[in-house]
N, C-alpha and C positions, 0 to 999 in steps of 0.2 A: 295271772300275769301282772307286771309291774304296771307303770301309769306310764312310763317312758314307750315299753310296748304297744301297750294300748294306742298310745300316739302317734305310734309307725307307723300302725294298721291305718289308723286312719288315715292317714296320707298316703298308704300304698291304696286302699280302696279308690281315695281320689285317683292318684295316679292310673290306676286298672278305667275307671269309668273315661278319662281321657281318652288314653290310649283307644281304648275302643273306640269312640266316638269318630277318633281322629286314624282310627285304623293303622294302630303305630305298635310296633314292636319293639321289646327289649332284653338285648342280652347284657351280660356285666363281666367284667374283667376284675376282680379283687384279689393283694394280696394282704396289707395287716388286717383287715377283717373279715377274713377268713372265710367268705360266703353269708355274714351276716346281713345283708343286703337282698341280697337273691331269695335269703330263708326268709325274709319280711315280707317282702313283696310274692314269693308263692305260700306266704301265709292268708292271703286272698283265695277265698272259694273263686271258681272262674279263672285263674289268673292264667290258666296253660292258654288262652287267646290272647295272655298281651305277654307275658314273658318269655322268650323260646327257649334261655339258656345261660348258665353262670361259669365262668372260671376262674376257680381257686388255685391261682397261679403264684405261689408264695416261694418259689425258688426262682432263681434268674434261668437254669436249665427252662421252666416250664414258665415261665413268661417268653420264653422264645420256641419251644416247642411249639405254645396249645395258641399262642397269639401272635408270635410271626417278629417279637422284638427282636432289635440288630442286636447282636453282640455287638456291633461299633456304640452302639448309644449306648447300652450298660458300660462298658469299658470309658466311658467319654464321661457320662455324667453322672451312673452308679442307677441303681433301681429304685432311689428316693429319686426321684426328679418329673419336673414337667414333662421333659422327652418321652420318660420313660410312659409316664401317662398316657400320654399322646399317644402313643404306638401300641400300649394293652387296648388303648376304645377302642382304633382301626382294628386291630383286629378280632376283638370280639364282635365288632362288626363283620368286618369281611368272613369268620370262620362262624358264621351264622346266619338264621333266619329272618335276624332284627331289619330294622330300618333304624334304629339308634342305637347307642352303646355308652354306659361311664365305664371306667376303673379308678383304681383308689392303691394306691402306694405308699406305705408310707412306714417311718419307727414309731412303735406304738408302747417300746420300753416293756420293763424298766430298763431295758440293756440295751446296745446297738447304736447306741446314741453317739455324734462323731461334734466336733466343736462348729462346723458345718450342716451338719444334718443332727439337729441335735433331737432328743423324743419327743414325740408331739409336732416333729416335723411331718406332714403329709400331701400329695398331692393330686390331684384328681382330675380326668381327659374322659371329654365327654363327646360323642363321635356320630355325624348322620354321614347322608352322602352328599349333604352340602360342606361337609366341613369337619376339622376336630376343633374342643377349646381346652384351655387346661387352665387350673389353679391350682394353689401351692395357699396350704392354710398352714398356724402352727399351735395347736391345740393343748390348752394345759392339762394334768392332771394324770393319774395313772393309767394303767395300760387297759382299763376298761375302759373310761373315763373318752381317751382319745380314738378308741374303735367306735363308743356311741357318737363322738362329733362327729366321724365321721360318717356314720349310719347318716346322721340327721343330714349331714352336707350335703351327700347325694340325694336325701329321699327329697329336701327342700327344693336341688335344684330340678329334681323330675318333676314336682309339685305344680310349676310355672311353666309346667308345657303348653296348655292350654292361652298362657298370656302372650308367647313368643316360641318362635322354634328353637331347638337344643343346638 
């Protein structure tokens, strides 16, 4: 494996020894990376005690089937957006085990890219049952390039669970 890998693991271990600790569970709502997330973090031995479940919801049909998005919020703000965020963590939250939830939305190119949402545009909603948050990064580089920031976004912000709640 690469060194970027490597690096993952090491922050999903952290993240696993957390969760445990703190008796917290996680499910994920992804659509441009495609379950690369999910695959990192049950790349931990153990991890079926803190992950319960991942959805690779990469069509707008199936971010509103498997996680409950309005069609009014697609239609309003498109599937790049904060909103849209916001409402894949709720519901990987609600259509799961977890006690927290991200997702991750975003053009990850080379195509798709709008003068608005241009590639490398991505957003991300992170979900307990105190709350959702969401952030909107814009990441350079090609269409790997912007699925690893985004790997690293979310693994960083599970990272600091132990310093603050999600």
């Amino acid at each position: 494996m690469n060194a970027l890998f490597d690096e993952w693991i090491r922050l999903a271990e952290h993240i696993g020894k957390v969760c445990v600790a703190e008796k917290r569970i996680i499910a994920g709502g992804e659509s441009c990376t495609g379950g690369l997330i999910a695959a990192v973090l049950t790349s931990v031995s153990g991890s079926s005690a803190w992950v319960d479940r991942g959805f690779v919801t990469y069509s707008n049909e199936a971010k509103m089937e498997m996680l409950g998005v309005a069609s009014a919020t697609l239609a309003a703000f498109g599937a790049v957006s904060e909103e849209t965020a916001r409402e894949m963590a709720t519901g990987a939250l609600r259509n799961s085990r977890a006690t927290m939830a991200y997702s991750v939305t975003g053009v990850a190119g080379p195509t798709g890219g709008t003068a608005t949402k241009p590639v490398g545009m991505v957003c991300f909603g992170f979900a307990t049952a105190d709350g959702v948050r969401s952030f909107m990064h814009h990441f350079s580089g090609d269409r790997s390039a912007v699925r690893e920031q985004s790997v690293n976004f979310v693994l960083g912000e599970l990272a600091k669970l132990e310093q603050r709640p999600l």
